[in-house]
ROZAVO-652295 format. One record per residue (C-alpha): y negated, z, x. Coordinates in steps of 0.001 Angstrom, whole numbers, padded with zeros to 6 digits, always signed. Each point is the difference from the previous one (the first is absolute). Example, Ala and Ser with C-alpha at 12.3 -4.5 7.8 and 13.67 -1.06 7.14 Angstrom:
<pts>
+004500+007800+012300/-003440-000660+001370/
</pts>
This chain:
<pts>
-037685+039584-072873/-002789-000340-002553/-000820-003961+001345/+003495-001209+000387/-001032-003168-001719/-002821-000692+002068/+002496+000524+003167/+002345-002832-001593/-002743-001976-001234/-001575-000152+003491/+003226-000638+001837/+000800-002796-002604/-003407-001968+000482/+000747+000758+004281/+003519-001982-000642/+001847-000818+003001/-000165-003545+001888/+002289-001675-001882/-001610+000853-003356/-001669-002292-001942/-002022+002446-001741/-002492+000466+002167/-001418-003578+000056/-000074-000071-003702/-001391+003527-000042/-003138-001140+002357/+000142-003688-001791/-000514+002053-003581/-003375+002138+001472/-001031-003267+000867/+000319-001567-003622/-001240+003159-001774/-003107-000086+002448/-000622-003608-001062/+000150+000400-003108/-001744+003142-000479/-003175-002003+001965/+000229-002685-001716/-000460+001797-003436/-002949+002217+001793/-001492-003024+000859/+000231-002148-002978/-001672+002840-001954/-002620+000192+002425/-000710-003542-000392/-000665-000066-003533/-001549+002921+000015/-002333-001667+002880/-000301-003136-001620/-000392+001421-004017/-003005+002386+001978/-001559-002681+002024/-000518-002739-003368/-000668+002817-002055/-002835+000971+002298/-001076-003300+000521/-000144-000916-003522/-001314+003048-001325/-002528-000073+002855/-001366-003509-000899/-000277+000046-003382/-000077+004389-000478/+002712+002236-001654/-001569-000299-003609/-002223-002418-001408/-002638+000906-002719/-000246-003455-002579/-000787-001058-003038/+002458+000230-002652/+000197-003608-001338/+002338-002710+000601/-001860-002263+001983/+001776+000728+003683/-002251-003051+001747/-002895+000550+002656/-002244-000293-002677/+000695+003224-001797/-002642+001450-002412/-001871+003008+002148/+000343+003620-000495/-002724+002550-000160/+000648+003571+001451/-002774+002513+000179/+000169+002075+003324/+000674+003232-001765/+003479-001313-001205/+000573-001305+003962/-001059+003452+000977/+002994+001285-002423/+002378-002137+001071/-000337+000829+004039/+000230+003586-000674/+003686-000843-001635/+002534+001393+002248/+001476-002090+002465/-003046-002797-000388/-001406-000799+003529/-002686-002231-000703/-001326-002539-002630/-001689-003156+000758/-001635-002985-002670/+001022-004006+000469/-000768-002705-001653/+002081-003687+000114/-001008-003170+000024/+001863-003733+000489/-001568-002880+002003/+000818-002737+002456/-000567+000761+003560/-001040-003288+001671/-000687-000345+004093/-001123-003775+001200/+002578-002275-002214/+002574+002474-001298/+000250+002453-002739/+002286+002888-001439/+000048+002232-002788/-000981+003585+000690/-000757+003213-002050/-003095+001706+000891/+000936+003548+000453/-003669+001915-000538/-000505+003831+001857/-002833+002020+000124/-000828+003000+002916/+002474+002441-001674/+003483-002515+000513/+002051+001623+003126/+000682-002292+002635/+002717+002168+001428/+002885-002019-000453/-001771-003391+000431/-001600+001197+002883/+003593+000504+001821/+000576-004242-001224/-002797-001243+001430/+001090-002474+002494/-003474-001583+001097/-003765+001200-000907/-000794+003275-001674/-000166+001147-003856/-003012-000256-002236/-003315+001513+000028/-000157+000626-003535/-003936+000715-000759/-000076+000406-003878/-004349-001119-000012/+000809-003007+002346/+001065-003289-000755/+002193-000474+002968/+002152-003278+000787/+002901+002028+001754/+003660-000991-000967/+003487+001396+001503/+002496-003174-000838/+003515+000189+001235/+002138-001365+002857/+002010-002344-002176/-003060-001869-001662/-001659-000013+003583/+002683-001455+001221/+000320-002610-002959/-003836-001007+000247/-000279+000830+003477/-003028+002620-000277/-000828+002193+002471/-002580+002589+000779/-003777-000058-000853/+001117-003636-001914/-001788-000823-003119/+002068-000747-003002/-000663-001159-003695/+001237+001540-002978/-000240-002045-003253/+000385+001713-003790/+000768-001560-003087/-002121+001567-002281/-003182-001249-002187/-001600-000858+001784/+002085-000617+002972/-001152+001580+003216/+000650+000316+004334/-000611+002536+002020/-000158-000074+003617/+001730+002980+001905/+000291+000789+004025/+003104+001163+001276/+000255+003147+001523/+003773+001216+000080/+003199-001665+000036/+002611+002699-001321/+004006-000739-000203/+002075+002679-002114/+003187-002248-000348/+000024+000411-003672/+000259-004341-000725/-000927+001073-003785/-002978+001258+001250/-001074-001728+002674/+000199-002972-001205/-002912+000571-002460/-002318+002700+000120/-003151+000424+002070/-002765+002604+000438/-003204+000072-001288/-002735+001912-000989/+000713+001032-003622/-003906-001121-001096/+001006-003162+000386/+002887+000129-002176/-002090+002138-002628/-003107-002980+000029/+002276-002759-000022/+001490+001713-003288/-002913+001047-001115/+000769+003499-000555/-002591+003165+000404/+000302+002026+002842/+002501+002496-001531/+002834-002480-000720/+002857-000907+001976/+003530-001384-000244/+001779+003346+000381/+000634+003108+001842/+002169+000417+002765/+001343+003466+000645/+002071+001140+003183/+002030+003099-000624/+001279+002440+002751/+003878-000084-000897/+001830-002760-001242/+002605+001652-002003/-002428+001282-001984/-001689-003028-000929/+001203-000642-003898/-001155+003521-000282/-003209-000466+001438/-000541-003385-002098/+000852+001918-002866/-002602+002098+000363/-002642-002324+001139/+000847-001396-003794/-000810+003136-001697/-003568-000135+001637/-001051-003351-000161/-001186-001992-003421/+002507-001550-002772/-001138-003825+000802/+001197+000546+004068/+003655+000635+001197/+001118+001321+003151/+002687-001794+001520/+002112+001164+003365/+000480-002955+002897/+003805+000329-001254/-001161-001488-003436/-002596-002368+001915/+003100-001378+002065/+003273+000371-001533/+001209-003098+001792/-000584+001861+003716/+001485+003566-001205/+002662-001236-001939/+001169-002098+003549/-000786+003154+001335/+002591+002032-001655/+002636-003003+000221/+000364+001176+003480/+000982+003886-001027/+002744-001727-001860/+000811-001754+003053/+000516+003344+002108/+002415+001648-002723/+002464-002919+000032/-000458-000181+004138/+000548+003953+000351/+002588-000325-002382/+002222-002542+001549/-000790+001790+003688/+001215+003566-001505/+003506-001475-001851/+000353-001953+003987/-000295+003280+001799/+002235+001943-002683/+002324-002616+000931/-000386+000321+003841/+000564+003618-000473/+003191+000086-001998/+001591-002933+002075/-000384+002458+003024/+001107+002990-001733/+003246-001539-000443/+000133-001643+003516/-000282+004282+001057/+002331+000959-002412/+002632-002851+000698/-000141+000917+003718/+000242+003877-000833/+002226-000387-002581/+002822+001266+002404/-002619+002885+000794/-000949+000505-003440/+003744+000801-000423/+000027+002758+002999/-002607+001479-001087/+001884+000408-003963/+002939+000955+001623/-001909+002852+002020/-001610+001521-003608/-002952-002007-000007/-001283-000720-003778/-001368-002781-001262/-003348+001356-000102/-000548+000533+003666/+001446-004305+000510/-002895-000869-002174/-002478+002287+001614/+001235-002160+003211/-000269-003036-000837/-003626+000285-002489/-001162+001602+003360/+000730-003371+001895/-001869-002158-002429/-002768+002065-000610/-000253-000267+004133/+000259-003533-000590/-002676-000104-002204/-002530+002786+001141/+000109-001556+003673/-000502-003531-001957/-002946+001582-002266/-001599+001714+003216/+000130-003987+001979/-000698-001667-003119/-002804+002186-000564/-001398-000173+003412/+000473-003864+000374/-001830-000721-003707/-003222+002313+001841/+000048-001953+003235/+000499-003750-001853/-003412+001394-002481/-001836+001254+003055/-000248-003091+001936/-000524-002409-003028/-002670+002501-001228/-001587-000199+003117/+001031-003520+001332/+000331-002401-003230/+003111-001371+001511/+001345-001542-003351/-002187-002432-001172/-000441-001471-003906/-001797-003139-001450/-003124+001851-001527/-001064-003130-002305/+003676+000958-001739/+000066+003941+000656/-003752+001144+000179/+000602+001617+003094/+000974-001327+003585/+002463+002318+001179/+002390+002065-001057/-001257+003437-001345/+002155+003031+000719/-001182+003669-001760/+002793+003001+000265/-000528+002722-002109/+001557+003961+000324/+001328-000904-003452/+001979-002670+001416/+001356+001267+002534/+001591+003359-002014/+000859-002028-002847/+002212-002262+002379/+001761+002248+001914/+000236+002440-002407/+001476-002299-002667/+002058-001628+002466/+001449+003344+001560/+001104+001438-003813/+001414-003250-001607/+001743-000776+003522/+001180+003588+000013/+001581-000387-003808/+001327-003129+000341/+001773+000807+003330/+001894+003401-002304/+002194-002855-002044/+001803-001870+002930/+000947+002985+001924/+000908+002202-003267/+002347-002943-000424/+001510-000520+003503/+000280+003183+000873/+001761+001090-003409/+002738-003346+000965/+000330+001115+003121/+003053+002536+000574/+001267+001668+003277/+003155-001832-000143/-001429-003545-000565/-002311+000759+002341/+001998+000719+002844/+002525-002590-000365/-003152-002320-000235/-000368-002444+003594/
</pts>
């Protein structure tokens, strides 16, 4: 009989009523289904949540910024001057999407009797409102018209809240400068990404003003922001920006811009290996403490079947095939409960999070292919090896003899 030890394996996991196999048989799919979800679904987490501030952050302040190489890292930053031909070169780079000029600028934002500092974040017709557009909580974008001097700002939710603005509202915005000087802007939009760093300072402008306030001719700005198609390749793609532009500028990536958000970022991968770590060695454990529940049952079987000619070979075939049932019906439900869990907090937001702390109010779950084979498969070859040393050990100890006269 070519399956003989998927016969006894079979009949072993059935067990009669009295056995207390079976229990801890079903009791072990349900631990290896636990814990294969909950690694599925921690790595789905970060990769949601690494994804989610990555695209927020990236999408506020671009994937690469264009500056000028000095030391002075304040809102007052000399200009740089880039002729269009060298912005020409630099979108036809591979993997650039689009390139768009700012300028900066710090003031004091006053409305009736209170004040608070703000950085004037200048744009001109060419920025891309696509991922500010999807933040915008109240009002609409700006109208940028590069040959009119229009009074149109986009502040945020936070400082709205703070000075209690709201739509169409007038506000003040004072510069120290020499002369000092105000200008009065009209609200238009209210936008909310979640990102406190961010929110908490910068408004929209017209970059005209920003460029008269500094004084600067119409072809200087602050910097360059460039958005890039693929995010792994973004050191390569600043690289190359920095082979095109002049010696006196430096491209920088939003990882270099932000170290303090990436590097918190990356804590959390960290995080996973230790969890999926100390979840693997639990299962191994759950496995081998119900291999030897089987085998202590069977031993008086395990002796039968010596004392009939059976090798030692065809034992372990029987009782590797019972664990790798254990796990593979565990994988399969862990694997199916990890999908459903994601599903309805993808499409629900049932698990909430503080976004002043976490830049996001909910939990983000993103499962990849990759994921999903690396788990399994990984789990199915280590558990597989591991599961060789116990039974090459117990079934070597075990003889007919001892086995029979075993109760």
């Amino acid at each position: 009989m070519k399956n003989t030890y998927l016969f006894i394996a079979n009949k072993l996991i059935k067990g009669g009523k009295k056995r207390f196999s079976r229990p801890i048989y079903i009791l072990s799919i349900v631990a290896v289904s636990i814990s294969i979800a909950t690694m599925l679904i921690s790595l789905a987490v970060v990769k949601g949540y690494q994804s989610v501030i990555g695209e927020k952050v990236s999408g506020f302040g671009s994937h690469i910024q264009v500056l000028n190489f000095d030391l002075n890292n304040s809102y007052e930053a000399s200009p740089i001057r880039i002729d269009q031909n060298t912005i020409d070169e630099i979108t036809q780079i591979p993997n650039i999407n689009h390139v768009q000029k700012f300028s900066l600028k710090a003031g004091i934002l006053k409305f009736k009797d209170q004040i608070e500092g703000v950085v004037m974040k200048g744009v001109d017709g060419e920025y891309d409102w696509s991922f500010m557009d999807k933040y915008i909580v109240n009002g609409r974008a700006l109208d940028i018209k590069i040959d009119k001097n229009d009074t149109e700002i986009l502040i945020s939710e936070s400082i709205a809240k703070k000075l209690n603005i709201g739509l169409d509202d007038k506000i003040q915005v004072y510069f120290i400068q020499d002369p000092p000087r105000v200008r009065v802007f009209q609200t238009v939009g209210i936008y909310n990404t979640g990102l406190g760093n961010f929110d908490d300072k910068y408004l929209f402008v017209n970059i005209n003003h920003i460029n008269r306030l500094n004084n600067w001719d119409s072809d200087q700005f602050s910097g360059l922001e460039i958005n890039i198609e693929k995010f792994e390749k973004l050191d390569a793609s600043a690289y190359e920006v920095n082979q095109i532009i002049p010696y006196d500028l430096h491209a920088q990536t939003i990882k270099e811009l932000n170290p303090e958000i990436f590097d918190w970022i990356n804590l959390f991968d960290i995080n996973v290996v230790v969890l999926i770590t100390i979840i693997s060695i639990i299962s191994i454990i759950t496995l081998i403490t119900t291999l030897l529940i089987f085998i202590l049952e069977q031993t008086s079987s395990i002796g039968l079947l010596k004392s009939l000619g059976s090798n030692n070979n065809l034992i372990k075939k029987v009782f590797l095939t019972i664990n790798l049932k254990i796990f593979l019906w565990g994988m399969l439900w862990g694997n199916l409960v990890s999908i459903g869990i994601g599903t309805l907090q993808s499409r629900f937001k049932l698990l909430k999070l503080d976004a002043e702390n976490y830049y996001i109010d909910h939990v983000p779950i993103e499962f990849t292919a990759i994921h999903f084979l690396s788990i399994n498969l990984i789990s199915v070859i280590i558990i597989s090896l591991v599961m060789l040393i116990p039974i090459h050990i117990v079934t070597r100890r075990i003889t007919a003899v001892k086995a029979l006269r075993y109760k």
